[in-house]
N, C-alpha and C positions, 0 to 999 in steps of 0.2 A: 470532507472535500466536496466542492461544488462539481455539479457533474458537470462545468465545463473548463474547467480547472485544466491544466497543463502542467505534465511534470517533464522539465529537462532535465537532459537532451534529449529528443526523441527521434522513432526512427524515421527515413533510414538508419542507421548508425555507420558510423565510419570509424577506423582505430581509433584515432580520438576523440568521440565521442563514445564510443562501448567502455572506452578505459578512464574517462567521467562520470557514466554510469556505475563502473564496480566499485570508483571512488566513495561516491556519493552512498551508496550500497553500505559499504564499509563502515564509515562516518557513522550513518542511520545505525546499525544494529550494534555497533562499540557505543551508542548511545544508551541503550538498555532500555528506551523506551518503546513499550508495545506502541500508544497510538500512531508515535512517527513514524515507524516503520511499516505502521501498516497502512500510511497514507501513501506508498512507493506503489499498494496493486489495487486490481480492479474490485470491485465491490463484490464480485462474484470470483476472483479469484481462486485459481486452482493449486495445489500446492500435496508432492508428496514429500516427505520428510522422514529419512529412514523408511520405515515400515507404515508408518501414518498417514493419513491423509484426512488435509483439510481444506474446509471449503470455505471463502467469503473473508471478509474483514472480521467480522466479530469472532469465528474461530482462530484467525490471526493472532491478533490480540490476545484472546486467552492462553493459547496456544503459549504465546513468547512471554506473558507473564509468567506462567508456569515454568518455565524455562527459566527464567531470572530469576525465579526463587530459588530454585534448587542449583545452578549453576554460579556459583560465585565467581569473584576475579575474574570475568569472562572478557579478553580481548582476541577480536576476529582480527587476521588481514586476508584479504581478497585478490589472487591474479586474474589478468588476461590469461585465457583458455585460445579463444574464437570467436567471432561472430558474424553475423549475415544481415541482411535489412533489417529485419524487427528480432533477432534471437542473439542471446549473448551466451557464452558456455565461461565459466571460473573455475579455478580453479582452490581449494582456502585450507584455513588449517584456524584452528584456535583453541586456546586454553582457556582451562577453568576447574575451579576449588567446587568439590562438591561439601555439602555441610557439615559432611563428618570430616574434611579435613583432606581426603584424598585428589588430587590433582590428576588430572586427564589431559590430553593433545587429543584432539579430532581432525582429523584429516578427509579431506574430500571434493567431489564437484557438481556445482548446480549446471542446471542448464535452464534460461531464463526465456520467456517470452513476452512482448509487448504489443498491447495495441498505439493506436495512431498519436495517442495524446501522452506516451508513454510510461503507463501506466502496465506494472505486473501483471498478466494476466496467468500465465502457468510459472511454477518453480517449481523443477524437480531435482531432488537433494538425495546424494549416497553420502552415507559417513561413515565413518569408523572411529573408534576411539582406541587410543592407547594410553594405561595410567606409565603415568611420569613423576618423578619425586620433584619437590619442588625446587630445587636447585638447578633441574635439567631444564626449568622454564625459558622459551626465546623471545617471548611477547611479550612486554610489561609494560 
C-alpha cells in the first residue's frame, strides 16, 4: 500500500459509515486472503488475538495464513457493537472445519481503532470457541 493511500470510509465515522467499515471488514477476511486483509491496517499495526499478539503487516499475514491452513470452511459475519470518531467495537461469530474433520463456532468482540487515512491501527480480539457437529452449522 502507498503510504499515502486512503482506505474508506474513514474517521470520523458515523453509523453509517462504522457499519461500511464492519462490512467491508467482513468481505476482507471471508476472503481468506492474508495480503487483502492486511492492506485494512497500518504498517505498524497493533493486534491482540486471544492470547497473542502481533505486531505489523508481515506478522498479519503470516499470522492469518496460518489460520487458513488450519481453519477450514471458515465463514465470519460481523455486527455493529458501537463506535466513536476513529474506534469501532463488533461484535462476530464464525465457523470453521478443522483438518481432522471437527467443526467449531467462535464467538466474540473486537474492538478496532484507526488512524486519519483509515487504516487499522490497533485490534484487540476475545474469542472463544465452541465444537459444533456439522449439521448445527448457521453460516454457510
Amino acid at each position: 500500500m502507498e503510504k499515502d493511500e486512503i482506505k474508506l470510509p474513514v474517521p470520523p465515522f458515523t453509523l453509517e459509515t462504522a457499519k461500511q467499515k464492519i462490512q467491508l471488514a467482513e468481505d476482507a477476511w471471508n476472503s481468506q486472503d492474508p495480503i487483502k486483509v492486511s492492506k485494512a491496517y497500518t504498517v505498524d499495526s497493533e493486534w491482540r488475538n486471544r492470547s497473542e499478539f502481533i505486531n505489523g503487516r508481515d506478522e498479519i499475514q503470516s499470522f492469518l495464513e496460518n489460520k487458513w491452513q488450519n481453519e477450514r470452511n471458515y465463514k465470519l459475519k460481523k455486527e455493529y457493537w458501537a463506535h466513536s470518531d476513529d474506534r469501532i467495537a463488533v461484535r462476530f461469530e464464525y465457523e470453521y472445519q478443522m483438518k481432522d474433520g471437527d467443526w467449531f463456532r467462535a464467538y466474540g468482540n473486537e474492538n478496532w481503532e484507526f488512524d486519519a487515512k483509515g487504516l487499522m491501527k490497533k485490534r484487540y480480539a476475545s474469542i472463544n470457541d465452541v465444537p459444533i457437529k456439522e449439521e448445527e452449522r448457521r453460516l454457510k
